[in-house]
N, CA, C and O of each residue as an XYZ file, in Angstrom:
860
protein
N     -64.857     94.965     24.721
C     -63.609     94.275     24.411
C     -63.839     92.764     24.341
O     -64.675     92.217     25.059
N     -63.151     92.162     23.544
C     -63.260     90.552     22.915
C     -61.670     89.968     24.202
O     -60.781     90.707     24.626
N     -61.828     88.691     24.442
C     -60.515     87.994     25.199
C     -61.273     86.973     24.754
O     -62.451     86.623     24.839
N     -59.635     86.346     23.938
C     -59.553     84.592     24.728
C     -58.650     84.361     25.217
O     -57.569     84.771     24.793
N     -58.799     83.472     26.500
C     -57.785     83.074     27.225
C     -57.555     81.718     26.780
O     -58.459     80.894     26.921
N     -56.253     81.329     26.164
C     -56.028     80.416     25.968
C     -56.941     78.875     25.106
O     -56.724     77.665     25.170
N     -57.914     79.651     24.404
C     -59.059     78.673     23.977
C     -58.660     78.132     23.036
O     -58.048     78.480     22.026
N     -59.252     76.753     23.625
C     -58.832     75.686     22.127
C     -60.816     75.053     21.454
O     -61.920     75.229     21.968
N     -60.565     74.631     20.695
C     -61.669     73.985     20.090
C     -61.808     72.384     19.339
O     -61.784     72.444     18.109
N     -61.905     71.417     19.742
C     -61.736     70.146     19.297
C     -63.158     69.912     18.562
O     -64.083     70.569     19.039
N     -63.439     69.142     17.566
C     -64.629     68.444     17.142
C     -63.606     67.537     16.774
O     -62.424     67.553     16.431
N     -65.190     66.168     17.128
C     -65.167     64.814     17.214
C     -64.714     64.651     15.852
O     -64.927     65.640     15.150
N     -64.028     63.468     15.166
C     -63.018     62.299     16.105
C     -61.684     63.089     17.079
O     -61.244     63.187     18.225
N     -61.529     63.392     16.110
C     -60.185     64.612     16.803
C     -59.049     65.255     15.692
O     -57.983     64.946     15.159
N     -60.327     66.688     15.737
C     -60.114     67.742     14.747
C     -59.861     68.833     15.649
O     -60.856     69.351     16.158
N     -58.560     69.351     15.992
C     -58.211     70.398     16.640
C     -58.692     71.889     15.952
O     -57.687     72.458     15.526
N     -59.824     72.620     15.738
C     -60.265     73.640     15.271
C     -59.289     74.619     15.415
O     -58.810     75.203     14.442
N     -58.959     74.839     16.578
C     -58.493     75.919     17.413
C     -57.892     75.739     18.457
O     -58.415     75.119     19.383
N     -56.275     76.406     18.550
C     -55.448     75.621     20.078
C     -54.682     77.225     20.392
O     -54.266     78.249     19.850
N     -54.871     76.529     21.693
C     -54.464     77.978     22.351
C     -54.617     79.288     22.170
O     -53.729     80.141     22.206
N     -55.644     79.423     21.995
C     -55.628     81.145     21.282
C     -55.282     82.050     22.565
O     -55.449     81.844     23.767
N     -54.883     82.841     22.043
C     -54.456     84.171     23.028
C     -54.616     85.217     22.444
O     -53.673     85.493     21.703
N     -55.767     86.236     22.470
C     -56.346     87.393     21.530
C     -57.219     88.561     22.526
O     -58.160     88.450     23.312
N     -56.715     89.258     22.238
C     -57.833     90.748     22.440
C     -58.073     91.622     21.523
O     -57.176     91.952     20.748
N     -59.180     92.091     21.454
C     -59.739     93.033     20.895
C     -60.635     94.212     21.095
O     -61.849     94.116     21.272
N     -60.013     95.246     21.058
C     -60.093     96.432     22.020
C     -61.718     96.914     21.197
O     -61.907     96.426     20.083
N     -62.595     97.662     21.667
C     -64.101     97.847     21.282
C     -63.711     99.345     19.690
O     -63.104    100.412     19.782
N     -64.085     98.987     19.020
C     -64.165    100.166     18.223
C     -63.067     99.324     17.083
O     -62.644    100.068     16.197
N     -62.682     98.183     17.038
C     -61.344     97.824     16.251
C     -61.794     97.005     14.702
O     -62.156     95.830     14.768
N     -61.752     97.536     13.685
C     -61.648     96.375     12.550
C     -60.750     95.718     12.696
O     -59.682     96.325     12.785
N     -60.695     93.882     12.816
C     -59.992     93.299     12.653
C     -60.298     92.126     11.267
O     -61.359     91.552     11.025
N     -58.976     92.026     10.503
C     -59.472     90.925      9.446
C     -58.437     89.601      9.856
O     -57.239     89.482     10.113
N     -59.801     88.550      9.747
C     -59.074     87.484     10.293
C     -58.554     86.660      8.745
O     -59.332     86.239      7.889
N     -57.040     86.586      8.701
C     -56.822     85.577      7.028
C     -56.242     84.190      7.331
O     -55.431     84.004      8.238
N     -56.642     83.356      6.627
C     -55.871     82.238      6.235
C     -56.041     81.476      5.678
O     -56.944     81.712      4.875
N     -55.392     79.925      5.561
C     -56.097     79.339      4.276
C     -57.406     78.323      4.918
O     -57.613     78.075      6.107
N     -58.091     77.902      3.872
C     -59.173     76.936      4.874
C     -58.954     76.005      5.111
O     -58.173     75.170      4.656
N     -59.919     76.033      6.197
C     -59.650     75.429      7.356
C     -59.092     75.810      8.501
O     -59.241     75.107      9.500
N     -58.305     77.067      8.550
C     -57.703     77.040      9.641
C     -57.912     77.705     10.760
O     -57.073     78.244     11.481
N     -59.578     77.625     10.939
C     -60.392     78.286     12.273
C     -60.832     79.103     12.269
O     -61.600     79.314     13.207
N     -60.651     80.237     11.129
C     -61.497     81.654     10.657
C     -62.822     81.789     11.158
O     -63.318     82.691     11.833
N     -63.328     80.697     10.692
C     -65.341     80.522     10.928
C     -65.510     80.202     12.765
O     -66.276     80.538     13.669
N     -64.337     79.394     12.604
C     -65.005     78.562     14.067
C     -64.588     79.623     15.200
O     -65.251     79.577     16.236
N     -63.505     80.622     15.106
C     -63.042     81.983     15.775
C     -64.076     82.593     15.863
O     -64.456     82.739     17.024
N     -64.848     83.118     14.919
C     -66.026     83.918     14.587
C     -67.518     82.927     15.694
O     -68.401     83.441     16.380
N     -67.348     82.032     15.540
C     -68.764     81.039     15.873
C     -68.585     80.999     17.303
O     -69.536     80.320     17.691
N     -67.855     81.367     18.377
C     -67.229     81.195     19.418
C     -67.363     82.089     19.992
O     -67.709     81.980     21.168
N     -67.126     83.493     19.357
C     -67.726     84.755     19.677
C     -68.911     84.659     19.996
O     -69.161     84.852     21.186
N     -69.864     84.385     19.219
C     -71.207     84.663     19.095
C     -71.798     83.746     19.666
O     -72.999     83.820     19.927
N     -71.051     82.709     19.964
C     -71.689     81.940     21.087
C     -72.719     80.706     20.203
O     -73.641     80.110     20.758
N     -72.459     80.572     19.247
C     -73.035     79.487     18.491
C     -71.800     78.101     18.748
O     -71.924     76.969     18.280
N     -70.986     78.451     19.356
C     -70.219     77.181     19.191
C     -69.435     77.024     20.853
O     -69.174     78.170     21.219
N     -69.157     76.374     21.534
C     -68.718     76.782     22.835
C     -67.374     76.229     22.931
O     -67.280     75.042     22.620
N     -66.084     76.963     23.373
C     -65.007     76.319     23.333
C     -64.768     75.142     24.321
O     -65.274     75.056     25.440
N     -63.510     73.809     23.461
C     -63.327     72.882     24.446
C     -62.165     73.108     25.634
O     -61.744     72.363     26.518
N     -61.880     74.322     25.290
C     -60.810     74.367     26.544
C     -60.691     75.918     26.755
O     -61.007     76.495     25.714
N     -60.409     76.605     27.556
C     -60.530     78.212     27.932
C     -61.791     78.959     28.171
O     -62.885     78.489     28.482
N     -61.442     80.272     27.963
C     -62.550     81.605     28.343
C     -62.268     82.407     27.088
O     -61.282     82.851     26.499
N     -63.559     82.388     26.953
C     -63.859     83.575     25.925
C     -64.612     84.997     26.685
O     -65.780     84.900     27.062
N     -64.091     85.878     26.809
C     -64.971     87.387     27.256
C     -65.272     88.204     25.998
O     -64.561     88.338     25.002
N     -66.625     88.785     26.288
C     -66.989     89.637     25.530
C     -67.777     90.947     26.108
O     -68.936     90.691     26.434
N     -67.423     92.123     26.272
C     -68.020     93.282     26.856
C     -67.587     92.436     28.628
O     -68.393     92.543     29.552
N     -66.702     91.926     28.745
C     -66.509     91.202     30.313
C     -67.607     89.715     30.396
O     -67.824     89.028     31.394
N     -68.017     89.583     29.375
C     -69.214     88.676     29.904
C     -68.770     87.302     29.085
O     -68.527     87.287     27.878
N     -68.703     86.031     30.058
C     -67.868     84.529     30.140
C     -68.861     84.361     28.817
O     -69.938     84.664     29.330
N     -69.091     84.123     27.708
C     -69.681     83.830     26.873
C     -69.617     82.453     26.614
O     -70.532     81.931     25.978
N     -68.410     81.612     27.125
C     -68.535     79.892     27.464
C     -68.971     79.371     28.267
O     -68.825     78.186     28.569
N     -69.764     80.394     28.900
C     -70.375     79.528     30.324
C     -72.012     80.369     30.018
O     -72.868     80.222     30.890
N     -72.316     81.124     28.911
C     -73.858     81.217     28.787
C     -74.858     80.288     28.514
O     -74.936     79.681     27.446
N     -75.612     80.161     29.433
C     -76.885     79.147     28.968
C     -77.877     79.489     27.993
O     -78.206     80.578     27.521
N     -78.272     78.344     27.798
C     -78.930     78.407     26.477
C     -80.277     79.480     26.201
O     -80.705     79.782     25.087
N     -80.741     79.897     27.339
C     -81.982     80.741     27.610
C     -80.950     82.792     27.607
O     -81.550     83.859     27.736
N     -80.145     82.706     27.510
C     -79.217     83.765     27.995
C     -78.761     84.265     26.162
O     -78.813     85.386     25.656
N     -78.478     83.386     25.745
C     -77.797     83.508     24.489
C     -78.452     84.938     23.722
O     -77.840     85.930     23.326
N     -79.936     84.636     23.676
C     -80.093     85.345     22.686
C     -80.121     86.915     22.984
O     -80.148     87.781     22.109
N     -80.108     87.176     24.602
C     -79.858     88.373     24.965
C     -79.090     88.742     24.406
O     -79.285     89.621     23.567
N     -77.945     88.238     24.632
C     -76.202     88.383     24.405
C     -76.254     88.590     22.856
O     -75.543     89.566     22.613
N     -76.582     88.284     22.157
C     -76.909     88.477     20.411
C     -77.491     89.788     20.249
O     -77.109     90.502     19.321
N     -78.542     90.249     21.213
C     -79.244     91.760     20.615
C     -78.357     92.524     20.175
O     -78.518     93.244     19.190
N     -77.048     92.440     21.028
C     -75.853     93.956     20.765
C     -74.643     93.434     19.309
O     -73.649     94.087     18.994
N     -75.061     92.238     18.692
C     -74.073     91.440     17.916
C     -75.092     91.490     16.591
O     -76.316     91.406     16.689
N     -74.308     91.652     15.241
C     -74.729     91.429     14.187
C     -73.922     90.489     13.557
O     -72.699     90.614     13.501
N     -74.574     89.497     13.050
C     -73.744     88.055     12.721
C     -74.093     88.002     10.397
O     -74.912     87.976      9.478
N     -73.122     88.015     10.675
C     -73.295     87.782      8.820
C     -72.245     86.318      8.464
O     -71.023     86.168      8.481
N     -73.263     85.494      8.185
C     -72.606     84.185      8.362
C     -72.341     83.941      6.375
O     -72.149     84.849      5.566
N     -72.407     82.728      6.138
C     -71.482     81.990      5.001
C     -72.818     81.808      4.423
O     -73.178     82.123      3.288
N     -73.648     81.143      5.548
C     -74.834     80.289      4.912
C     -75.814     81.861      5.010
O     -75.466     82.517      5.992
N     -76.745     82.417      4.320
C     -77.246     83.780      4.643
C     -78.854     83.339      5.469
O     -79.552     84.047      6.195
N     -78.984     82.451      5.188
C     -80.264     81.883      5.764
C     -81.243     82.937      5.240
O     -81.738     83.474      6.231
N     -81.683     83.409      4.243
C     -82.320     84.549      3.646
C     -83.637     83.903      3.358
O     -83.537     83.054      2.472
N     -84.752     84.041      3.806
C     -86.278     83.533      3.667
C     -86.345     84.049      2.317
O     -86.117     85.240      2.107
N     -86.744     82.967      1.061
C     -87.131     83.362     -0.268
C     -88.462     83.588     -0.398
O     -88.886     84.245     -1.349
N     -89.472     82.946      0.770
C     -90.370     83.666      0.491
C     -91.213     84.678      1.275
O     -92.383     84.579      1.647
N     -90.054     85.994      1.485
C     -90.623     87.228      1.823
C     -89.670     88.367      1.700
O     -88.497     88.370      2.073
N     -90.210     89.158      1.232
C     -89.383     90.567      1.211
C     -88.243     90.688      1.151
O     -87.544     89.678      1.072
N     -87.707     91.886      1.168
C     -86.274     92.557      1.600
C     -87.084     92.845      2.770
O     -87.042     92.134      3.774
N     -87.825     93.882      2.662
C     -88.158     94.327      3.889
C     -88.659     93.239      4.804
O     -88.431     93.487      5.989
N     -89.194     92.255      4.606
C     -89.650     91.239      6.139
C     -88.870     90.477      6.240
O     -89.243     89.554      6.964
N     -87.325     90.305      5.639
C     -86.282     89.341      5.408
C     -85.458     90.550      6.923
O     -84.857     90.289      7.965
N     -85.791     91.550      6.395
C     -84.816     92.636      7.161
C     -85.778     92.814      9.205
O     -85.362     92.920     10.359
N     -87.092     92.749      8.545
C     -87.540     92.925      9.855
C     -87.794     91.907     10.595
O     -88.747     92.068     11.358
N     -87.186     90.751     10.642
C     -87.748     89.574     11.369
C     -86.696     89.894     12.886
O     -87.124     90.185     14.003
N     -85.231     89.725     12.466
C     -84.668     89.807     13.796
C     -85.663     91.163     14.791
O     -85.431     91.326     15.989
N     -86.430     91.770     14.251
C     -86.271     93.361     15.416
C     -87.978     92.323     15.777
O     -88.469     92.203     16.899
N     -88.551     91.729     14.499
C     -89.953     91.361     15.154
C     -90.133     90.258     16.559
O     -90.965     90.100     17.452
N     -88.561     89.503     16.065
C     -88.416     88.137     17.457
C     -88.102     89.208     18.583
O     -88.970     89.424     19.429
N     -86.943     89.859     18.627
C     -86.253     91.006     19.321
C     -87.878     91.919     20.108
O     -87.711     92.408     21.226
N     -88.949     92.026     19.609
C     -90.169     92.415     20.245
C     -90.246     94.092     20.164
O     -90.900     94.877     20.851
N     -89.375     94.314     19.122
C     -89.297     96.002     18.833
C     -90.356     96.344     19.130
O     -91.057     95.434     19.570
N     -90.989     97.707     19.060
C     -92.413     98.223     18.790
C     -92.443     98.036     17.078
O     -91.511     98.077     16.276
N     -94.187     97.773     16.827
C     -94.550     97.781     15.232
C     -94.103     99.422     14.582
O     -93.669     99.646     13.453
N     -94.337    100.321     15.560
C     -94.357    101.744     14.783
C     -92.499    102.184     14.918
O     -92.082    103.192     14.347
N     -92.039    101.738     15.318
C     -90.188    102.104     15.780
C     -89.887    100.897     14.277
O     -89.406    101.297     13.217
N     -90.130    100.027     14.430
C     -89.371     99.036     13.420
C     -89.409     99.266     12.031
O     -88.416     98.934     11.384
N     -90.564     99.876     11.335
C     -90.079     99.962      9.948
C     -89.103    101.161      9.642
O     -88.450    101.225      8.601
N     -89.064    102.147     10.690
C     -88.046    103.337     10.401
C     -86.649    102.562     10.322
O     -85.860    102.603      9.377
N     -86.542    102.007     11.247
C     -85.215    101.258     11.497
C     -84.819    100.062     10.436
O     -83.643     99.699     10.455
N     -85.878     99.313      9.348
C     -86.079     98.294      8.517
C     -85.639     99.653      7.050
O     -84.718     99.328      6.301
N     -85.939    100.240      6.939
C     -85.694    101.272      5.936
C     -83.955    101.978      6.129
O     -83.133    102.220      5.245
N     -83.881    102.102      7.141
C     -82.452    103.008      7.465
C     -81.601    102.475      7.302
O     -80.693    103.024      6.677
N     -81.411    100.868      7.867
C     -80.633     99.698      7.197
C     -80.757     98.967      5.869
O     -79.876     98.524      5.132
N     -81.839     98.958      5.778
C     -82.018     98.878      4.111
C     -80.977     99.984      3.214
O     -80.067     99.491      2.548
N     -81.147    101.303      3.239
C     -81.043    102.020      2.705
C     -78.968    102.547      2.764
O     -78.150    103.040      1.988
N     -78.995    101.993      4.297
C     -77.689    102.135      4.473
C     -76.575    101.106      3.142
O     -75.535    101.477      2.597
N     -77.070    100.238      3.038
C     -76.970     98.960      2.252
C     -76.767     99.567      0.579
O     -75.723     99.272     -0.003
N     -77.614    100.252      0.006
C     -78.598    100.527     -1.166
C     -79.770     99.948     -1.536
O     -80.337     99.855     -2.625
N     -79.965     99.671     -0.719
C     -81.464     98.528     -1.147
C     -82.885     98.935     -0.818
O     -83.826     98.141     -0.846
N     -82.990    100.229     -0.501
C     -84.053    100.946      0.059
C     -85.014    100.632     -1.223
O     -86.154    100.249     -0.960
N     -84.634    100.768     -2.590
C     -85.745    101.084     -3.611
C     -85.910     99.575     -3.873
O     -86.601     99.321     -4.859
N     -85.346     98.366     -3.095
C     -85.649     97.303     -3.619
C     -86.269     96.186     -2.042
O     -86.069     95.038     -1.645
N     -87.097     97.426     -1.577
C     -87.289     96.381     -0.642
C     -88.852     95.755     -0.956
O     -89.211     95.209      0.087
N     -89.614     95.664     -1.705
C     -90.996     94.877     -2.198
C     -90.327     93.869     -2.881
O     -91.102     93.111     -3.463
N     -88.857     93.539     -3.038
C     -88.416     93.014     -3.760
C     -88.501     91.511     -3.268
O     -88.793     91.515     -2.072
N     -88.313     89.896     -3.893
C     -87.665     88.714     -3.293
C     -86.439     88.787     -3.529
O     -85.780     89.499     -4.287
N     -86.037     87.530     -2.405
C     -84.677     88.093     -2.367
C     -84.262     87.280     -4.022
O     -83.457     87.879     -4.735
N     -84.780     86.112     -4.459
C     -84.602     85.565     -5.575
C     -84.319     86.925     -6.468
O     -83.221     86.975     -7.022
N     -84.861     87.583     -6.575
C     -84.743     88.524     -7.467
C     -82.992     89.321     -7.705
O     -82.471     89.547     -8.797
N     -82.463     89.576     -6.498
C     -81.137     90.328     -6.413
C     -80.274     89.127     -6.303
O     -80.262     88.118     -5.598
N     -79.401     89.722     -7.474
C     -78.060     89.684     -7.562
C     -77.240     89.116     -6.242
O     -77.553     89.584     -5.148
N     -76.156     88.078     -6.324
C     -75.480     87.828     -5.230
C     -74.908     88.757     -4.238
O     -74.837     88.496     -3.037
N     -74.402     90.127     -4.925
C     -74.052     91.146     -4.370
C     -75.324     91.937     -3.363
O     -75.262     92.313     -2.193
N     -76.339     91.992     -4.255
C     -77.368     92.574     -3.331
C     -77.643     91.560     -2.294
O     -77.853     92.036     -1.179
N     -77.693     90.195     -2.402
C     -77.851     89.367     -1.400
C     -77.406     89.796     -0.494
O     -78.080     90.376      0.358
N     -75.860     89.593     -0.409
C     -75.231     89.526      0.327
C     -75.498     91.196      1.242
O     -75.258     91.281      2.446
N     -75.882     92.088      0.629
C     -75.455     93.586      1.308
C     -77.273     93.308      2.355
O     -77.529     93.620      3.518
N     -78.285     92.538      1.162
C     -79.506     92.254      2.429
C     -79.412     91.192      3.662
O     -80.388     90.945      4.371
N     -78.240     90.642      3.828
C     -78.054     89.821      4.918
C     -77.199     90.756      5.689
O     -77.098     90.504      6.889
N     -76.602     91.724      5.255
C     -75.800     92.580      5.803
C     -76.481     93.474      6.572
O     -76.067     93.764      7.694
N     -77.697     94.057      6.010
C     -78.728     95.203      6.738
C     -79.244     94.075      7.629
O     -79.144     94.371      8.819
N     -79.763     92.874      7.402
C     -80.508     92.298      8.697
C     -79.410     91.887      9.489
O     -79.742     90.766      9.875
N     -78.670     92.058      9.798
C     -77.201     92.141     10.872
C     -77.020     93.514     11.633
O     -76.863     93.668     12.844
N     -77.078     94.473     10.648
C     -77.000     95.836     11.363
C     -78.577     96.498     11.606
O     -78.675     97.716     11.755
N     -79.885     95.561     11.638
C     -80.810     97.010     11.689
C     -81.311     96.587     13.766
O     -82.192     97.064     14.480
N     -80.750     96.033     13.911
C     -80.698     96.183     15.819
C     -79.501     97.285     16.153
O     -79.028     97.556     17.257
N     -79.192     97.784     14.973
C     -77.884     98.717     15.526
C     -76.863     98.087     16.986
O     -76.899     98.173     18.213
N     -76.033     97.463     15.962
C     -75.458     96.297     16.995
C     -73.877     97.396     17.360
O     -73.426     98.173     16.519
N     -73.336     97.224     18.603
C     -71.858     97.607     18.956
C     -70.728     96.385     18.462
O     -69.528     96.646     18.552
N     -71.107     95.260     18.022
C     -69.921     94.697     17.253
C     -70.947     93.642     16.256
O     -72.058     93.173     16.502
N     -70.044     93.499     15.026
C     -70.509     93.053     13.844
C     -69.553     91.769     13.775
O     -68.588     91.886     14.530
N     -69.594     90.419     12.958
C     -68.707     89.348     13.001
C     -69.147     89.532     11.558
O     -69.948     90.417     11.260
N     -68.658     88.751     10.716
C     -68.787     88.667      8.843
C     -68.043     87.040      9.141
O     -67.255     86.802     10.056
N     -68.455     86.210      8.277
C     -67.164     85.374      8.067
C     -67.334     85.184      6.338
O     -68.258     84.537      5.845
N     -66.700     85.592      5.862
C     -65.871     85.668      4.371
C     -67.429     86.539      3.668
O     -68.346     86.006      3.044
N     -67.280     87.942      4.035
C     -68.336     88.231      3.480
C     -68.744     88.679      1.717
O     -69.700     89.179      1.124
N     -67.172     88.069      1.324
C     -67.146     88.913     -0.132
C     -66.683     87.700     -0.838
O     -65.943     87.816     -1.815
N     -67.020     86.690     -0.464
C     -66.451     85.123     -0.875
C     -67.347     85.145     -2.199
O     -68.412     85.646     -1.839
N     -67.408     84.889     -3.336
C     -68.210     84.355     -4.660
C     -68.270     85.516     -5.312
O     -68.568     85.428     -6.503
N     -67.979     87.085     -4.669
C     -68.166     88.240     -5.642
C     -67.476     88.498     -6.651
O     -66.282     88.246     -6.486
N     -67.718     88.855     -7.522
C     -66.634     90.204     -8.303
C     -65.792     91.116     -7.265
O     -66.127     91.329     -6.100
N     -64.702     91.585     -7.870
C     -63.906     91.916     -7.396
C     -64.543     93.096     -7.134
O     -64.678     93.248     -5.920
N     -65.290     94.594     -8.225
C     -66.221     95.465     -7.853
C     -66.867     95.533     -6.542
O     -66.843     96.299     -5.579
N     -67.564     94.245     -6.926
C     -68.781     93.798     -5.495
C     -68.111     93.612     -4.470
O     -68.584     94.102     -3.444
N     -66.903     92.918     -4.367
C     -66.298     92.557     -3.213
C     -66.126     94.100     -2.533
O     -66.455     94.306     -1.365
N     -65.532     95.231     -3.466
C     -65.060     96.454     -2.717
C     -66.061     96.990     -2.053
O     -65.916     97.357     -0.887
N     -67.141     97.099     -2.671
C     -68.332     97.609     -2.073
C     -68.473     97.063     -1.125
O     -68.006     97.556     -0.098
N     -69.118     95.921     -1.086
C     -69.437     95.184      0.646
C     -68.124     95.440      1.748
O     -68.204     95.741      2.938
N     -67.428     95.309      1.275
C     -66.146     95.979      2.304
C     -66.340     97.099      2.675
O     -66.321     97.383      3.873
N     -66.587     98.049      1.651
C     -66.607     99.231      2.031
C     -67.694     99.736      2.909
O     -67.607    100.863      3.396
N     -68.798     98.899      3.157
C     -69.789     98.857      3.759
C     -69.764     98.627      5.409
O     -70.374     99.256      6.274
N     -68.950     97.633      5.527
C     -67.887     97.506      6.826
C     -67.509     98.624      7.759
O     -67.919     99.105      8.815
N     -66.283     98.871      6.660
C     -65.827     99.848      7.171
C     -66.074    101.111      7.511
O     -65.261    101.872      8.036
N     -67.319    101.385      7.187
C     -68.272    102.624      7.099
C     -69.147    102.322      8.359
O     -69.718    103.259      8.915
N     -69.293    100.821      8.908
C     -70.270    100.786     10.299
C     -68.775    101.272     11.635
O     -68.794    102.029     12.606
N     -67.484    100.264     10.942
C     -66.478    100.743     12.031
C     -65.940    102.099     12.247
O     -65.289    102.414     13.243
N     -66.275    102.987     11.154
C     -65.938    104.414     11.201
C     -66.656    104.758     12.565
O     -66.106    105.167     13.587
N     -68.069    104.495     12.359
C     -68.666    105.535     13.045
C     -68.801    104.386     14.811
O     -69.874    104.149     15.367
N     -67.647    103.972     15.228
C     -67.433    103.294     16.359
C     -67.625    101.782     16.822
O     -67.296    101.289     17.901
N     -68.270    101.141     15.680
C     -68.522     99.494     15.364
C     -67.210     98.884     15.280
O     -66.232     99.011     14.544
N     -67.519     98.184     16.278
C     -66.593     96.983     16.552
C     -66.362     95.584     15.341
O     -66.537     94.478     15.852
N     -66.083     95.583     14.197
C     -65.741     94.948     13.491
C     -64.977     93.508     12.875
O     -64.253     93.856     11.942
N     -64.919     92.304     13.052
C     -64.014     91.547     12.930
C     -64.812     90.762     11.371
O     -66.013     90.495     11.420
N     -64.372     90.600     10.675
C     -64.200     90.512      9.382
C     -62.968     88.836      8.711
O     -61.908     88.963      8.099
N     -63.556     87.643      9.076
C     -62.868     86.520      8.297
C     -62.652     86.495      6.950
O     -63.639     86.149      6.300
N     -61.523     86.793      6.239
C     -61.239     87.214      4.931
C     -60.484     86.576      3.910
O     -59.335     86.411      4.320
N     -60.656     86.104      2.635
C     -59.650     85.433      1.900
C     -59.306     86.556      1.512
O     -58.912     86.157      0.416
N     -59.052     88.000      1.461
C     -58.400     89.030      0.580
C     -58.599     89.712      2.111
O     -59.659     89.871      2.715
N     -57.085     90.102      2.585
C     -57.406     91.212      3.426
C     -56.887     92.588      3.285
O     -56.906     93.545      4.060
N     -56.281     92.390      1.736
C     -56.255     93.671      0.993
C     -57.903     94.811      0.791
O     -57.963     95.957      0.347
N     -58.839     94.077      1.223
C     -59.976     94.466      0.854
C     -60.221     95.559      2.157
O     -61.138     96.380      2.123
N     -59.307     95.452      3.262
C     -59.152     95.738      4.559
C     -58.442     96.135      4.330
O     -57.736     95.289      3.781
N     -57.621     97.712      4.355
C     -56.302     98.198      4.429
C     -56.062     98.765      6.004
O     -55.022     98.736      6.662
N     -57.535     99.346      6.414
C     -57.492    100.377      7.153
C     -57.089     98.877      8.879
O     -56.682     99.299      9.962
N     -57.338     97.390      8.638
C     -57.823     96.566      9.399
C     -56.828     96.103      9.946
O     -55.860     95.852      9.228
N     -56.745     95.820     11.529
C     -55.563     95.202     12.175
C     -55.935     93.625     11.523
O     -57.051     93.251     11.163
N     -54.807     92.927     11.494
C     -54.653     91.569     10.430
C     -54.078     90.764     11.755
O     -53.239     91.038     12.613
N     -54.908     89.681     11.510
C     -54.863     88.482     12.246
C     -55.216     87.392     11.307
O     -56.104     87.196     10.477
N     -53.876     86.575     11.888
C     -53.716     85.049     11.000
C     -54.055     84.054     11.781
O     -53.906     83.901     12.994
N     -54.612     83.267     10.822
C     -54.595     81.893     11.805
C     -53.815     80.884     10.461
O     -53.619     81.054      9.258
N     -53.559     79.896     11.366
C     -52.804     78.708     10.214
C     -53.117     77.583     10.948
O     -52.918     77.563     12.163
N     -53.554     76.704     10.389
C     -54.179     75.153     11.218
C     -54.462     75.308     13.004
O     -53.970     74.841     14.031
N     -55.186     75.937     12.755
C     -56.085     76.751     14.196
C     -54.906     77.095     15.107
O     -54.823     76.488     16.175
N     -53.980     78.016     14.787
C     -53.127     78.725     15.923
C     -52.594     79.756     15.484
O     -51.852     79.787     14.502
N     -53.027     81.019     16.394
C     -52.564     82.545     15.625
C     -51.258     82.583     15.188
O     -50.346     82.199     15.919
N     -51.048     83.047     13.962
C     -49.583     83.283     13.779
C     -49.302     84.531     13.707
O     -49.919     85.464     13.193
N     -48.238     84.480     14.309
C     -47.249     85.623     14.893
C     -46.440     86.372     14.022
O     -45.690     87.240     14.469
């Protein structure tokens, strides 16, 4: 389960990100977060995952103060989290497949366990027949679904996206959604930052508007 108690988020000079939040999120839940930009979607998401630390409150995650983790702690706390960010940070020069196996190689997998698991997420994706591939080579859509498998091949219990269908076709957009919702079927904890949260039918909908949930 996700809590914030009351968290706000300021960046310097004085940019209120995020004020007062008051949120739970029960384990197993798609949630799509909408609104217009700017109004805390990313920085909601970055807070979770512990890339960003709030200026005022508690954030819990699985019970654990995630604003008070130190910096040596973090990346534990990440093994069970698959993060699909804006920026894809996608190495152009290597593989699908070593683009896909780097988190499990830092992570210290075994060599003989990891390519089964580099293939299964690949493949979950469609990208199994394109993993000798660069990523230069695929399509924005395939991009995006290979930043998606290196998010899910630690087989994570909650997934974050922030605008994961932002620049697609409308086609492409359904697909990568549908891709989602196919990890939360089978008990993945889901939260999903969205300019279309029609793309989400099945998804509890959460607004934000100049960083404060609306009601």
């Amino acid at each position: 389960m996700i809590r914030f108690e009351r968290v706000g988020k300021r960046y310097p000079p004085d940019i209120n990100a995020l004020t007062d939040i008051q949120l739970e999120v029960e384990d197993g839940e798609l949630i799509a977060i909408d609104g217009h930009s700017g109004a805390g979607k990313s920085t909601l998401l970055k807070l979770i995952a512990a890339i960003e630390k709030p200026t005022s409150g508690v954030i819990l995650v699985g019970g654990q103060n995630v604003s008070a983790l130190g910096r040596k702690a973090i990346p534990f706390f990440r093994r069970n989290l698959g993060l699909v960010l804006q920026n894809q940070n996608l190495l152009f020069d290597r593989s699908v497949f070593d683009n896909v196996l780097l988190p499990l190689s830092i992570a210290g997998f075994a060599p003989k366990e990891a390519p089964a698991r580099v293939r299964a997420a690949l493949d979950k994706v469609g990208l199994l027949a394109r993993e000798k591939a660069l990523p230069i080579a695929l399509s924005g859509g395939e991009q995006q679904r290979l930043a998606i498998a290196r998010a899910v091949v630690s087989r994570p219990n909650l997934i974050l996206a922030d605008e994961p269908t932002a620049h697609l076709d409308a086609a492409t957009a359904t697909d990568v959604a549908r891709i989602f919702m196919e990890f939360n079927r089978v008990g993945v904890t889901v939260l999903v930052a969205t300019y279309d949260r029609n793309l989400f039918p099945a998804a509890r909908r959460i607004s934000l508007s100049h960083g404060a949930l609306v009601t």
